[in-house]
LUMRO-761090 format. One line per 8 residues: number of its first residue (from 1); for each residue x, y, z negated of N, C-alpha, C. Coordinates in steps of 0.2 Angstrom, whole numbers. Atoms other than C-alpha are relative to their C-alpha. Layout:
BEGIN
NUM = X,Y,Z,X,Y,Z,X,Y,Z; ...
% end
This chain:
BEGIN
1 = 4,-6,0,0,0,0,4,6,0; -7,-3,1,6,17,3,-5,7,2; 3,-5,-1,1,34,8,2,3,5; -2,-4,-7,4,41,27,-5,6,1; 6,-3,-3,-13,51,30,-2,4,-7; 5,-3,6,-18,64,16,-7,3,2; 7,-2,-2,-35,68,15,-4,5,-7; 3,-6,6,-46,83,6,-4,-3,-5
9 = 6,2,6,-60,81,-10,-7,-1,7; 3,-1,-4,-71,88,4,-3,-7,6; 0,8,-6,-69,73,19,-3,-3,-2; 3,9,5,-70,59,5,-4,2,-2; 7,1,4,-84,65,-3,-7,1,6; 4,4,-6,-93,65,15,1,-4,4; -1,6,-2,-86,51,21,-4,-5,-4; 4,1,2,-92,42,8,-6,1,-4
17 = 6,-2,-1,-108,50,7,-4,-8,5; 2,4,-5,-112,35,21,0,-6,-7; 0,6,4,-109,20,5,-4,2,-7; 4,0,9,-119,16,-11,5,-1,-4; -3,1,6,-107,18,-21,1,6,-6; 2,-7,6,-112,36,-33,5,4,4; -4,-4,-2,-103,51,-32,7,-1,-3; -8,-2,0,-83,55,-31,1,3,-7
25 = 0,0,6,-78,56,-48,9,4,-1; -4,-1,1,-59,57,-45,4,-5,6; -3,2,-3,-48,51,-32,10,-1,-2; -8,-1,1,-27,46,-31,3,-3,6; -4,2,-3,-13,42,-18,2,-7,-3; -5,5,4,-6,23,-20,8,0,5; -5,1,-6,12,25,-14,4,-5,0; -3,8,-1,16,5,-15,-2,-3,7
33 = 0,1,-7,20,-1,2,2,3,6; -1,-2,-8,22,2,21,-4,-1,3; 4,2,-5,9,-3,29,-7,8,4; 5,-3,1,-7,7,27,1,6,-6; -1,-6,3,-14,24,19,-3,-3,-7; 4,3,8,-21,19,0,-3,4,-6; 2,-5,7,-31,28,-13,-4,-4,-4; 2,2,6,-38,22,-30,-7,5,0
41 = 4,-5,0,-56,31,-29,-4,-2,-7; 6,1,6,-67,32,-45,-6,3,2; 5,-6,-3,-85,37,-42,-5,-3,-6; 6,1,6,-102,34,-54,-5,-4,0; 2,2,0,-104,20,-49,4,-9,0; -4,5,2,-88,11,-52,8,3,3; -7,-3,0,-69,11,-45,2,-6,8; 1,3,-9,-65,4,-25,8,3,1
49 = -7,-2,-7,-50,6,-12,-1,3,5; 2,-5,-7,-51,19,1,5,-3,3; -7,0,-5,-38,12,15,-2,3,6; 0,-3,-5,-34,22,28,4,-6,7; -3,6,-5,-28,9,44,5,5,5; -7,-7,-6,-9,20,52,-1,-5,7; -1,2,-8,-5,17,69,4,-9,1; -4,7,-4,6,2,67,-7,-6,-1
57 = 4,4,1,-12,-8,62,-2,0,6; 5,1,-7,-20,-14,80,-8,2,-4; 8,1,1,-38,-9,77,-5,-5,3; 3,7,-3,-45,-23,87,2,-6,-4; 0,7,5,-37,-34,72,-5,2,-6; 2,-2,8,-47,-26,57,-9,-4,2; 6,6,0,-63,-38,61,4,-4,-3; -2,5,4,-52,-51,57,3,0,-6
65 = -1,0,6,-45,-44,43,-5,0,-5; 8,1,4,-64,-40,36,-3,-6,-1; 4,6,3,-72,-55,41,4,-3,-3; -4,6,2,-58,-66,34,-1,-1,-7; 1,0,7,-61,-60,17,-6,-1,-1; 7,2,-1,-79,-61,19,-2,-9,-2; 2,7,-1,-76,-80,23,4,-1,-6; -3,3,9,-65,-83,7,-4,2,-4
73 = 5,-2,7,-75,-75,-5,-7,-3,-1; 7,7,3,-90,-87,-1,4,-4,-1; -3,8,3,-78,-101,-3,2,0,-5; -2,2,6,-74,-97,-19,7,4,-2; -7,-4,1,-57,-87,-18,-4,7,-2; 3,-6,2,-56,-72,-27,2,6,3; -6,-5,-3,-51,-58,-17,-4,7,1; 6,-6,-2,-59,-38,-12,-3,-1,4
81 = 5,-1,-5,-74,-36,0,-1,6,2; 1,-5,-3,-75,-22,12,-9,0,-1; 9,-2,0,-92,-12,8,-2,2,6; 4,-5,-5,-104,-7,21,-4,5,0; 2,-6,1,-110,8,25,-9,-2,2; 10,-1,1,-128,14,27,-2,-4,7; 2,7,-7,-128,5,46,2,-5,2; 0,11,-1,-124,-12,41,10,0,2
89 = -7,-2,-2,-103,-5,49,4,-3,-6; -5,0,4,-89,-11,38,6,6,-2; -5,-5,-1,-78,3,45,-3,8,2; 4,-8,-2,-79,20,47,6,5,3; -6,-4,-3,-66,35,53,-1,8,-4; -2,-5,4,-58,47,41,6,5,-1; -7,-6,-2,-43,62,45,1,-4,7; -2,2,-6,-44,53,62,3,-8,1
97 = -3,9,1,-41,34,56,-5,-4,-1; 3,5,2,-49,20,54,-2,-2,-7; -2,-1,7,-57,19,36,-6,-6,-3; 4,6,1,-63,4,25,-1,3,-10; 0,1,9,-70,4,7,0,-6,-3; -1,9,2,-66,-12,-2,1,2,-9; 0,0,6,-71,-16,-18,6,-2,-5; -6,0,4,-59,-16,-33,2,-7,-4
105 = -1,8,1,-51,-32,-39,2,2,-8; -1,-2,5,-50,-31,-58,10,-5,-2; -6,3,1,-31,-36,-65,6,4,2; -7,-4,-1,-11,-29,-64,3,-6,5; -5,6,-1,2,-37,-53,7,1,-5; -5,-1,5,18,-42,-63,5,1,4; -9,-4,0,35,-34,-64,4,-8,0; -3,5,3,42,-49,-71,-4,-7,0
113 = 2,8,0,34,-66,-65,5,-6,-2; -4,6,0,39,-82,-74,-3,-6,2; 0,4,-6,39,-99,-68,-11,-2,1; 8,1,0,19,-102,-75,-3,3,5; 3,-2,-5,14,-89,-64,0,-2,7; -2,1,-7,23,-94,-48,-5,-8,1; 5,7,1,12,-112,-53,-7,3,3; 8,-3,-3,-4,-101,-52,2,1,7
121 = -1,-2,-6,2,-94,-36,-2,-7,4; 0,10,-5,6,-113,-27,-6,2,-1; 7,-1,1,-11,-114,-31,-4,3,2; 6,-3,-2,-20,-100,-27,0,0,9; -3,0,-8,-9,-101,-10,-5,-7,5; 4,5,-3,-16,-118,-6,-6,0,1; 7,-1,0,-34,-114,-12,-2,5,7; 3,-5,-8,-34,-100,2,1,-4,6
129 = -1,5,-7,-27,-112,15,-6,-2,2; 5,2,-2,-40,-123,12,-7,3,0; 8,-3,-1,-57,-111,11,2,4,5; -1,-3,-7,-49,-102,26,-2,-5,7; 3,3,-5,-54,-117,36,-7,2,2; 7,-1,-4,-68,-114,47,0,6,3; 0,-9,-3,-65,-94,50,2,-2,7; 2,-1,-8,-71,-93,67,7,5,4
137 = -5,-4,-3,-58,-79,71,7,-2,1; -8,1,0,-40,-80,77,3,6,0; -4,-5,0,-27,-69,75,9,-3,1; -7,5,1,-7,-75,82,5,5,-5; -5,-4,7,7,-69,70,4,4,4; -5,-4,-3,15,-55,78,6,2,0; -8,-1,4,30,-55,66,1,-7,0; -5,7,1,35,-74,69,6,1,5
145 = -6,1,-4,49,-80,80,-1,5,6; 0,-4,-7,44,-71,97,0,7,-4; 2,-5,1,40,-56,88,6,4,-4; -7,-2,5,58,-53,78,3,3,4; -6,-1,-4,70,-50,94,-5,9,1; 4,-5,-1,57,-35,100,1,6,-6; -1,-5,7,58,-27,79,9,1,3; -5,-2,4,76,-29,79,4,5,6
153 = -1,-4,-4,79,-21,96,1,9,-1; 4,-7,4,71,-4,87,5,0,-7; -5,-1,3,86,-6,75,7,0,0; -5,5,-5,98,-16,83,7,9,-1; -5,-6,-1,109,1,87,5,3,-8; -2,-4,5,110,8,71,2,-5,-7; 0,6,3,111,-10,61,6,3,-4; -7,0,5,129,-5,54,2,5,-4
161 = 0,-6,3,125,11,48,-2,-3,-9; 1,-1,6,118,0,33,5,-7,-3; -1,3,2,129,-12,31,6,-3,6; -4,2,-6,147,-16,43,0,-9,2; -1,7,-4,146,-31,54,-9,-3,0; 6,0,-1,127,-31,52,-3,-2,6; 4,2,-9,122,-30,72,4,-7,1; -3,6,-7,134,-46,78,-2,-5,-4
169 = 1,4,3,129,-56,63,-8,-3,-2; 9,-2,-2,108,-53,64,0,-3,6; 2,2,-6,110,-55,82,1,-8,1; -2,9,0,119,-73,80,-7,-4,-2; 6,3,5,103,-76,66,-4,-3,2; 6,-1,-6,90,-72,80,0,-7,3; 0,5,-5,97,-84,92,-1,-7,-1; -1,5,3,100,-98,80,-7,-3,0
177 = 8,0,1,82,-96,75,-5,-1,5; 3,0,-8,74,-94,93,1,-6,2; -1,6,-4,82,-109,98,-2,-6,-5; 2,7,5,77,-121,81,-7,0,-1; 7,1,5,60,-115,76,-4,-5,2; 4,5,-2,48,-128,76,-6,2,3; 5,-2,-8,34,-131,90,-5,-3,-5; 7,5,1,22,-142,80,0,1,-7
185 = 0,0,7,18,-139,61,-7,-1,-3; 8,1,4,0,-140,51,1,7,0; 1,-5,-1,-7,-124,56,-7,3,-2; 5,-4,5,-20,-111,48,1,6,2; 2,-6,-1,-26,-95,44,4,1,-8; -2,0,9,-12,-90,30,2,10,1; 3,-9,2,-10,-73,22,7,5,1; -2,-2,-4,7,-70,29,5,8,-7
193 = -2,-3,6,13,-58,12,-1,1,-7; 1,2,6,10,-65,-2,6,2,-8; -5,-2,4,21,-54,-12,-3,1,-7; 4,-2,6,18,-51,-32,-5,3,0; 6,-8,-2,9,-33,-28,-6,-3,4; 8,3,-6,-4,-43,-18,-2,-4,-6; 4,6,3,-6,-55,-32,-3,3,-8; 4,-1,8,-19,-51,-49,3,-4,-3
201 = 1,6,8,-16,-58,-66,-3,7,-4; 4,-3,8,-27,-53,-82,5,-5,-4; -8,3,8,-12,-59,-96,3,-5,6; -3,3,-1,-8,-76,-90,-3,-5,6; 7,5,-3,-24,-81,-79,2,5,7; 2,-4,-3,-23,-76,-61,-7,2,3; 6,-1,-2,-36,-65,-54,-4,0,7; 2,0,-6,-35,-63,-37,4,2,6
209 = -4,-3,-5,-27,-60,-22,-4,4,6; 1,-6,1,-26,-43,-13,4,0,8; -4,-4,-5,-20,-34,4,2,-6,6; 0,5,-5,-25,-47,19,2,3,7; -2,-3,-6,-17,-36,33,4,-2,4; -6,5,-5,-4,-49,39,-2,-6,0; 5,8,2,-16,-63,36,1,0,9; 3,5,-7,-17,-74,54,1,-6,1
217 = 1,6,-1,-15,-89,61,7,-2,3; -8,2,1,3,-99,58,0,-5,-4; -3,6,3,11,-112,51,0,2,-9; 2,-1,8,3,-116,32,8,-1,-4; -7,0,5,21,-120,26,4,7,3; -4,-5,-2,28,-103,34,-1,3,-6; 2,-3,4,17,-96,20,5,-1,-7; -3,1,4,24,-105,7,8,4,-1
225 = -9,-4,-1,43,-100,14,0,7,-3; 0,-9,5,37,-81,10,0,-1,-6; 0,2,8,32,-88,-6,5,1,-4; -6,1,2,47,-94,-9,6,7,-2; -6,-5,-1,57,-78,-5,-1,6,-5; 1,-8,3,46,-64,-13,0,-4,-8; 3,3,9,42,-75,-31,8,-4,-4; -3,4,2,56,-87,-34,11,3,0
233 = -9,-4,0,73,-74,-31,1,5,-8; -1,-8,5,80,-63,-47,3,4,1; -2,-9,0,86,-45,-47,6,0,3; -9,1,-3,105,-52,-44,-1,-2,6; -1,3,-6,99,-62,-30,0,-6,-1; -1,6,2,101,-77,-38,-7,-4,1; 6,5,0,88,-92,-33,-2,-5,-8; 3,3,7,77,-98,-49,-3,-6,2
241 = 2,4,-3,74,-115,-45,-4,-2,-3; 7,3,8,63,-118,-62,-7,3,4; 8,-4,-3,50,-104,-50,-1,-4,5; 1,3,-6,53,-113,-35,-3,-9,-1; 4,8,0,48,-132,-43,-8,2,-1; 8,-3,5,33,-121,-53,-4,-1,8; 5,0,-4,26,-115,-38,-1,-5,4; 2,4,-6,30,-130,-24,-6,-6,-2
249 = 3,6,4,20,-141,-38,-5,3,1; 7,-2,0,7,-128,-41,-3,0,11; 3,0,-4,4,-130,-23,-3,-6,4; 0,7,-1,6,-147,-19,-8,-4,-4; 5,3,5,-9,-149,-34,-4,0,5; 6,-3,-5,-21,-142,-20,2,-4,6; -2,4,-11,-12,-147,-2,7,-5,-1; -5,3,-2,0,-160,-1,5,2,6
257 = -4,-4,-6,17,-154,12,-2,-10,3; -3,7,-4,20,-166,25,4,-3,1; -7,1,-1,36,-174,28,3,4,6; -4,-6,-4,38,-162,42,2,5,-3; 0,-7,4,34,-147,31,4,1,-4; -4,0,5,45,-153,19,8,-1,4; -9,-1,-3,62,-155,31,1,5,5; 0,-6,-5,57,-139,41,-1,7,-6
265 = -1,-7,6,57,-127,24,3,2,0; -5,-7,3,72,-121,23,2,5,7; 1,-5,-4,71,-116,40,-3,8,0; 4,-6,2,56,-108,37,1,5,-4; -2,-5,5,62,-98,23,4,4,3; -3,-5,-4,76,-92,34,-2,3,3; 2,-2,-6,67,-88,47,-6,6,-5; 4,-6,4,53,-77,32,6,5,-2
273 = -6,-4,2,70,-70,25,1,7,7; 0,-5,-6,72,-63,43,-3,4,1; 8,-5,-1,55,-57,46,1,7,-3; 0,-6,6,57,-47,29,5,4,0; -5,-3,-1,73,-40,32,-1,3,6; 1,-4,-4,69,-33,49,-8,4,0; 6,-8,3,54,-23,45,1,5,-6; -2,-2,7,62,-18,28,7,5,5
281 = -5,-3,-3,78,-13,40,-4,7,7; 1,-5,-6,68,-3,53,-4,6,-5; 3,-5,5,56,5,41,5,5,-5; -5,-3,2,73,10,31,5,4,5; -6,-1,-3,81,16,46,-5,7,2; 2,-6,-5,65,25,55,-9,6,-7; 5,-3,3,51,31,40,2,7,1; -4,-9,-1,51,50,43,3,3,-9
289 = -2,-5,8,56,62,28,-7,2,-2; 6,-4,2,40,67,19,-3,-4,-3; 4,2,0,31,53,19,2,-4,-8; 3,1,5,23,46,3,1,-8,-1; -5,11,0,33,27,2,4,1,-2; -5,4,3,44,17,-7,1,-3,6; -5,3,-3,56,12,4,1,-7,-2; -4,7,1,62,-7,2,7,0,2
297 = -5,1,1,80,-11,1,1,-4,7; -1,6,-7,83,-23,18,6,-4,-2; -4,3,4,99,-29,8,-1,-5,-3; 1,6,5,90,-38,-4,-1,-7,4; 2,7,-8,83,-52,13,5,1,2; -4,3,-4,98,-52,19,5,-6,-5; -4,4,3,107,-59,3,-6,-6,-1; 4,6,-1,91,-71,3,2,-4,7
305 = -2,4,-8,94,-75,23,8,-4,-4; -7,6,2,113,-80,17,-3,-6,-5; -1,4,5,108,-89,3,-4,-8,5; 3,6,-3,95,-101,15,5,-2,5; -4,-1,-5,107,-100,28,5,-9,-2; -1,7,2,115,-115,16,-3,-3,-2; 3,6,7,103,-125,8,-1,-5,9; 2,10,-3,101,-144,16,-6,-3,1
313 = 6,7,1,86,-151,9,-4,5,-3; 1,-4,4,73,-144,0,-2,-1,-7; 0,2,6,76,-152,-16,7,7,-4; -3,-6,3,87,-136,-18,-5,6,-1; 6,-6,3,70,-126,-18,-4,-3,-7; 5,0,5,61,-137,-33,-4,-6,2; 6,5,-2,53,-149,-22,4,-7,-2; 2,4,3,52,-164,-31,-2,-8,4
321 = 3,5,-3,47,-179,-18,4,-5,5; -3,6,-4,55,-193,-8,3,3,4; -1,-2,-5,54,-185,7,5,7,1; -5,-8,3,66,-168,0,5,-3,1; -6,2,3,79,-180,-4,3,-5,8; -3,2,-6,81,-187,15,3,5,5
% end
């Protein structure tokens, strides 16, 4: 979440003039993220997410991002629901954007997850795999393997500005990956960012997951690989394998990996490391001055890309099964 698009009292309090949800009480910028525009609204008749949808969000995907949560929250996942306006619309248009109101998910994300949480996560990660069956819509993953070389191009030049020998050692990465990814995996509608800040907890219970705007259709063990990367690394870099068993167990309790899933992991990891690094590097390299974001670091993905870059088996993430140890 983040803030690109400022907006008056005036606007928002006729914009949403069009939804049942009381008068404007108090609004706020949320400046967590890159993606999209974010404000905390309180009105008098409760407490919502204003998001404004920037330019890098295709507009012909926000149906699928609407209905998708739609279809999970009858299945039983906890996660927000875009409100509708007075004619039935989900979406409306606000300083010139694409604008959604979406109910408020009660709970904090943690600073400091330990492994019990990463167990809930497996868990709630798998529970959305499988209530996301049947969602009618498709969406392809525009940051997978085809969609890396095109990102890093838009950095590519300036790569060793953050770091010397950056451009020749990225490019080698790309190639390796382009040439290995796998063609055939157990595929789905996964959420594609499943970083803490997307994830609820009330104390020790989670509540819900949050921010479906990279959700599409990709390999269910890719998800996991993010997992991996955003939950089970600490602040040095260092890989927590105690978080990495938590989670692969809490997710396994729900979906069993396959034995492809489980010898194409630490691929996938590498290959999520990458993703995350090259839009953490571009956004670092190209966010203008002014704007109302928290930067990420691009550094901390690349000292995770090395780290995958060795692993063998995936009994060095946690995972616990027959099939890890071959």
């Amino acid at each position: 979440m983040a803030v690109y698009t400022d907006i008056t009292e005036d606007e928002l309090t006729r914009f949403l003039a069009a939804y049942d949800v009381g008068a404007l009480t108090s609004y706020k910028g949320i400046a967590e993220g890159v993606e999209n525009s974010n404000f905390l609204l309180h009105t008098t008749k409760g407490s919502y997410i204003l998001t404004l949808y920037e330019k890098r969000v295709n507009a012909d995907d926000l149906p699928f991002f609407l209905g998708l949560m739609h279809h999970l929250a009858e299945r039983g996942l906890s996660c927000p629901l875009p409100l509708p306006r007075a004619d039935g619309a989900l979406l409306g248009t606000l300083s010139g954007r694409p604008a959604a109101v979406i109910s408020f998910l009660e709970g904090m994300w943690l600073r400091k997850p330990e492994a019990q949480h990463c167990r809930e996560v497996g868990r709630a990660l798998a529970s959305m795999h499988e209530a996301a069956e049947g969602f009618p819509l498709k969406r392809a993953n525009a940051l997978s393997v085809g969609g890396w070389r095109p990102l890093w191009r838009n950095s590519e030049a300036r790569a060793d500005e953050v770091q010397d020998g950056l451009k020749e050692e990225i490019a080698a990465e790309l190639a390796y990956l382009e040439e290995h990814w796998p063609r055939s995996l157990p595929a789905g509608v996964i959420h594609a960012d499943l970083f803490p800040d997307n994830v609820f907890f009330l104390g020790d219970r989670l509540s819900g997951l949050i921010d479906f705007y990279f959700a599409c259709n990709d390999f269910l063990a890719y998800d996991i690989a993010v997992c991996l990367n955003s939950w089970c690394f600490e602040k040095n870099g260092s890989y927590n394998i105690t978080k990495g068993m938590a989670l692969l167990s809490g997710y396994e309790s729900v979906r069993q990996l396959t034995a492809d899933e489980v010898a194409t992991l630490p691929l996938l990891a590498r290959g999520s490391a990458l993703r995350f690094f090259l839009t953490r590097l571009y956004d670092w390299l190209m966010t203008p001055a002014g704007a109302l974001v928290v930067k990420k670091d691009p550094l901390e993905y690349l000292t995770k890309l090395r780290f995958h870059r060795a692993v063998t088996s995936s009994v060095e993430y946690g995972l616990r099964r027959q099939e890890a140890w071959q």
